[in-house]
N, C-alpha and C positions, 0 to 999 in steps of 0.2 A: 456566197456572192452578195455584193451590194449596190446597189441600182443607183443612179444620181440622174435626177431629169431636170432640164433646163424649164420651165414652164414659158419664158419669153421662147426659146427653141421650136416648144410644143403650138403654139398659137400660131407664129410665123410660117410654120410646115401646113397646119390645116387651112391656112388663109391661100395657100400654092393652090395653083388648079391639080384638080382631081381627076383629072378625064383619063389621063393615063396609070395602070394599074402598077401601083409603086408601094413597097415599104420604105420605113425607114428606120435606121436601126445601127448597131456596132456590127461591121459583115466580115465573117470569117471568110478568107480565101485560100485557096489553094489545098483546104485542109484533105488529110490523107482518110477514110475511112479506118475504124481499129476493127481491124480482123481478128483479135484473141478472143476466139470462145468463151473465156469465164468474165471477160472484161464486162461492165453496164452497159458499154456507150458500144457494144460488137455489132457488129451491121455485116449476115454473112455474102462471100461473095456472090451464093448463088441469086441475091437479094436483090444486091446493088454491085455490078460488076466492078463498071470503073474504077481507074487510079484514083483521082480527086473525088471529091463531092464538088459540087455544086456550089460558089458563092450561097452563105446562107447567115441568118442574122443568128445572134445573140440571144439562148434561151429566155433569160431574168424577163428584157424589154425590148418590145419592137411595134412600130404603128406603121398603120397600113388604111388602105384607103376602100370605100365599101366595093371597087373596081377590082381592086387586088384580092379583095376575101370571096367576091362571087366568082370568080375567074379559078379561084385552088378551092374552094370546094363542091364547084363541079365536076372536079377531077378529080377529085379523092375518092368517090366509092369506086373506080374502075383502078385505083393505084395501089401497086404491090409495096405493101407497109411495113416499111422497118421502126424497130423502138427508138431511134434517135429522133425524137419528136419534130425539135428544131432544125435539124437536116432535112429532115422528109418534109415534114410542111413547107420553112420559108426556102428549102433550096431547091430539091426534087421539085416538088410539085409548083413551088413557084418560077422555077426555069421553064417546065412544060406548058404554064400557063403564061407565055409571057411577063411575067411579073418583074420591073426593074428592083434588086435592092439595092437600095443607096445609103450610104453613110451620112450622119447626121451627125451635127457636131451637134451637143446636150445630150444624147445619148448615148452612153456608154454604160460598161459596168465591169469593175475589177474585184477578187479578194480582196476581201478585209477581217483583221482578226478580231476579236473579242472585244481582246484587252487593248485596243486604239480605241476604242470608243470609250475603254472605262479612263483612259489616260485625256481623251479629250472633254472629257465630261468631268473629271478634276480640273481640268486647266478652265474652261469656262466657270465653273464653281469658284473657284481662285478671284478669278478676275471680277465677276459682277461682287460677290461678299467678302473675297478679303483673303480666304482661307480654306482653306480643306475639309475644317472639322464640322 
């Protein structure tokens, strides 16, 4: 995965008022939990019953406000913990704690491979000196 953050984005979010306990973040919805035992991301049902999870943010990046982080980790020592870090933190336990997440536009993050960065780093090479070599 690869991160890309707005910094104008990032300023204008922490300049918002703060009083209500909010991230903000790329938010997965509707997502199914994966039930297959050898899978990484397995969450079993005895764990976390429900169909969906939880609206929950984006592992790479997510900002959140000192409201939202005192609010889930008061609730975390009493909470039945599955390994899907980013489900249980920004979703579980930030639904139980009231916690809005909200979509931010500057944050997001998608796959990228390798070899776009070595093709993008030729093409900028090209253009400031001339040439490849």
């Amino acid at each position: 995965m690869d991160c890309s953050l707005s910094f104008k984005q990032v300023i204008e979010t922490l300049n918002f008022n703060t009083s209500a306990p909010s991230m903000y973040c790329f938010v997965h919805r509707f997502s199914v939990p994966d039930r297959q035992p050898g899978s990484r991301w397995y969450i079993p049902p005895s764990i976390y019953p429900p169909y969906y999870l939880p609206d929950y943010c984006s592992g790479p990046i997510y900002m959140m406000n000192p409201t939202a982080l005192s609010a889930i980790l008061a609730l975390a020592p009493k909470a039945q913990v599955f390994e899907v870090e980013d489900a249980f933190f920004t979703g579980v336990l930030a639904q139980q704690a009231g916690v809005q997440r909200r979509v931010k536009r500057g944050i997001w993050c998608r796959p990228v491979r390798f070899n776009k960065f070595l093709e993008l780093g030729r093409n900028i090479f090209k253009k400031v000196y001339g040439s490849s070599n």
